[in-house]
C-alpha positions in Angstrom: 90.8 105.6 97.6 94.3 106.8 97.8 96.7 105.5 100.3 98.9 108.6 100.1 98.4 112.5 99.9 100.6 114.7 98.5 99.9 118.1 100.6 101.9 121.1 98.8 101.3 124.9 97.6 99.8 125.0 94.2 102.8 127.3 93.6 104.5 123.6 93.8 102.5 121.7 91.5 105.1 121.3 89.4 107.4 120.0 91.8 104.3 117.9 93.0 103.6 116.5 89.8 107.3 115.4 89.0 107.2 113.8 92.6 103.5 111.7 92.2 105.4 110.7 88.5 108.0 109.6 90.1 106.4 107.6 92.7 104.5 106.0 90.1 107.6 104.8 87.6 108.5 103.5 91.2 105.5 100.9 90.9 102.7 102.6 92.8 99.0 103.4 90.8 98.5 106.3 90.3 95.1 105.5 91.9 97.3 105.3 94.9 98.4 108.5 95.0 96.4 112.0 95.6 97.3 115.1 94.4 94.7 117.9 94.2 95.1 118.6 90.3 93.2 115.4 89.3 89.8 114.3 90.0 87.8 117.6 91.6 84.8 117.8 89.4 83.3 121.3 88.7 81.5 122.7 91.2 82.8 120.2 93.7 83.6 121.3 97.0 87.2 121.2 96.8 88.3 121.7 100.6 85.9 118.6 101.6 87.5 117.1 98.9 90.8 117.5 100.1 89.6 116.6 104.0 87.9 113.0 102.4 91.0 111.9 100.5 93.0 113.1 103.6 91.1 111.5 105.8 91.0 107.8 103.9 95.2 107.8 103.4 97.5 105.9 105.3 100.4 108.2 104.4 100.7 112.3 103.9 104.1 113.5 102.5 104.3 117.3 102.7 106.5 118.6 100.2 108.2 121.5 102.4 108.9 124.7 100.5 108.3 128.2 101.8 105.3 128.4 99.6 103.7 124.7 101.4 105.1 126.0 105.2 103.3 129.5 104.7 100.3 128.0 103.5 97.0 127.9 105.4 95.6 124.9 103.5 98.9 123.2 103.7 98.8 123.7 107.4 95.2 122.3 107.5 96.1 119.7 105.9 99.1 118.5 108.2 96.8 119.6 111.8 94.4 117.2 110.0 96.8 114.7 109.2 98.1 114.9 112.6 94.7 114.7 114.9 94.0 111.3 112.5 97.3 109.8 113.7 98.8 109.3 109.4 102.2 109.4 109.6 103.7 111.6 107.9 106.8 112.0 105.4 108.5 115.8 105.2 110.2 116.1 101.9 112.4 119.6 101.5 111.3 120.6 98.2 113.9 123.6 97.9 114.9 127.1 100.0 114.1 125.5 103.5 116.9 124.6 106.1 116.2 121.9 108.5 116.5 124.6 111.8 113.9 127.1 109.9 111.1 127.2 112.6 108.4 126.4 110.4 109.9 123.1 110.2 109.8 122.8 114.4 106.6 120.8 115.0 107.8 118.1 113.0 111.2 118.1 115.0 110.8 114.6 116.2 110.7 113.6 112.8 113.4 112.3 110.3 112.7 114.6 107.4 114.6 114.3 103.3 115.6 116.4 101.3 115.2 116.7 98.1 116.9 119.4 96.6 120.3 118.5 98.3 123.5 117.8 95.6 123.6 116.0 93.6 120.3 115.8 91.9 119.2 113.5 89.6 116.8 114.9 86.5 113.5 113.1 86.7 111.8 112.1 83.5 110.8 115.4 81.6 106.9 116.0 81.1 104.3 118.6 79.9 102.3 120.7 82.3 100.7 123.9 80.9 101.5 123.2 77.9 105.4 123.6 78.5 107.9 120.7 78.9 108.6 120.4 82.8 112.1 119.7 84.3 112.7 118.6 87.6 115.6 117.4 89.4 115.4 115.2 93.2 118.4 114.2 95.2 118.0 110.6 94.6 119.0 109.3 98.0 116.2 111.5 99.3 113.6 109.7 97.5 115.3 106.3 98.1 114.7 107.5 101.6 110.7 107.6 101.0 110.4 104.5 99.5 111.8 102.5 102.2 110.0 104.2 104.8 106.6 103.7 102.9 108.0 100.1 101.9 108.5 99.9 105.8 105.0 101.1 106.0 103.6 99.0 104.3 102.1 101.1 101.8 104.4 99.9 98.5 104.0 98.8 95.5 102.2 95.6 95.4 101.3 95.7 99.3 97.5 96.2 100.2 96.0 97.8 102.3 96.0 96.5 105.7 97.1 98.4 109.2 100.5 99.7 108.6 103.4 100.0 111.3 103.6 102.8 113.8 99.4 102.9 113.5 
């Protein structure tokens, strides 16, 4: 099972795909990581899908846009996250400001962003049959990895009870 979820809008995927790329040129499987455009077989239930892989985690990052924040399946997925105790990593994907009051129930959390300057281009790829371009403030995602290094849910770590559990 996957140790982390990746809970964004589909109107993100791309964003979400350049982001579970990265996080997998940064040594994790991508067996590790769970994003809901792989592995949902036809006619599969996909919400108790989503709840199972969810549920089995040790991490959730929420890639924050207005599209994830407005989202009722997002939101399920975080209130889910949350009653289960994961921890959970708030990444800014673009057009959200730290005071916007979508953000407020994760106040008490340290939060990245990813779209601040300067951004670094991550490696190009094709989705939809178009090449795919996405720049990350690099900082931002050096950010994430220590925290899930910190975790304990890094590259070449298994899985045992991470810190703050």
């Amino acid at each position: 099972m996957a140790r982390l979820f990746l809970s964004h809008s589909s109107r993100d995927n791309v964003e979400a795909l350049a982001f579970q790329r990265w996080l997998v040129a940064n040594g994790w499987s991508a067996e590790d990581v769970f994003i809901d455009l792989h592995g949902i077989g036809a006619g599969e239930r996909w919400r108790d899908t989503l709840r199972k892989a969810n549920a089995a985690c040790e991490a959730v990052v929420l890639l924050a846009s207005p599209n994830s924040l407005d989202s009722p399946e997002c939101q399920r997925e975080i209130n889910l996250a949350e009653d289960l105790g994961k921890q959970i990593i708030v990444a800014v994907l673009r057009d959200v400001q730290k005071d916007d009051a979508r953000l407020a129930r994760f106040a008490d959390r340290q939060f990245v962003d990813l779209s601040a300057e300067p951004t670094e281009r991550m490696e190009p790829f094709e989705h939809d049959g178009r090449m795919q371009r996405v720049e990350f403030h690099a900082p931002a995602l050096a950010a994430i990895k220590a925290r899930l290094t910190y975790l304990g849910i890094a590259p070449g770590s298994f899985a045992w009870t991470p810190h703050d559990k």
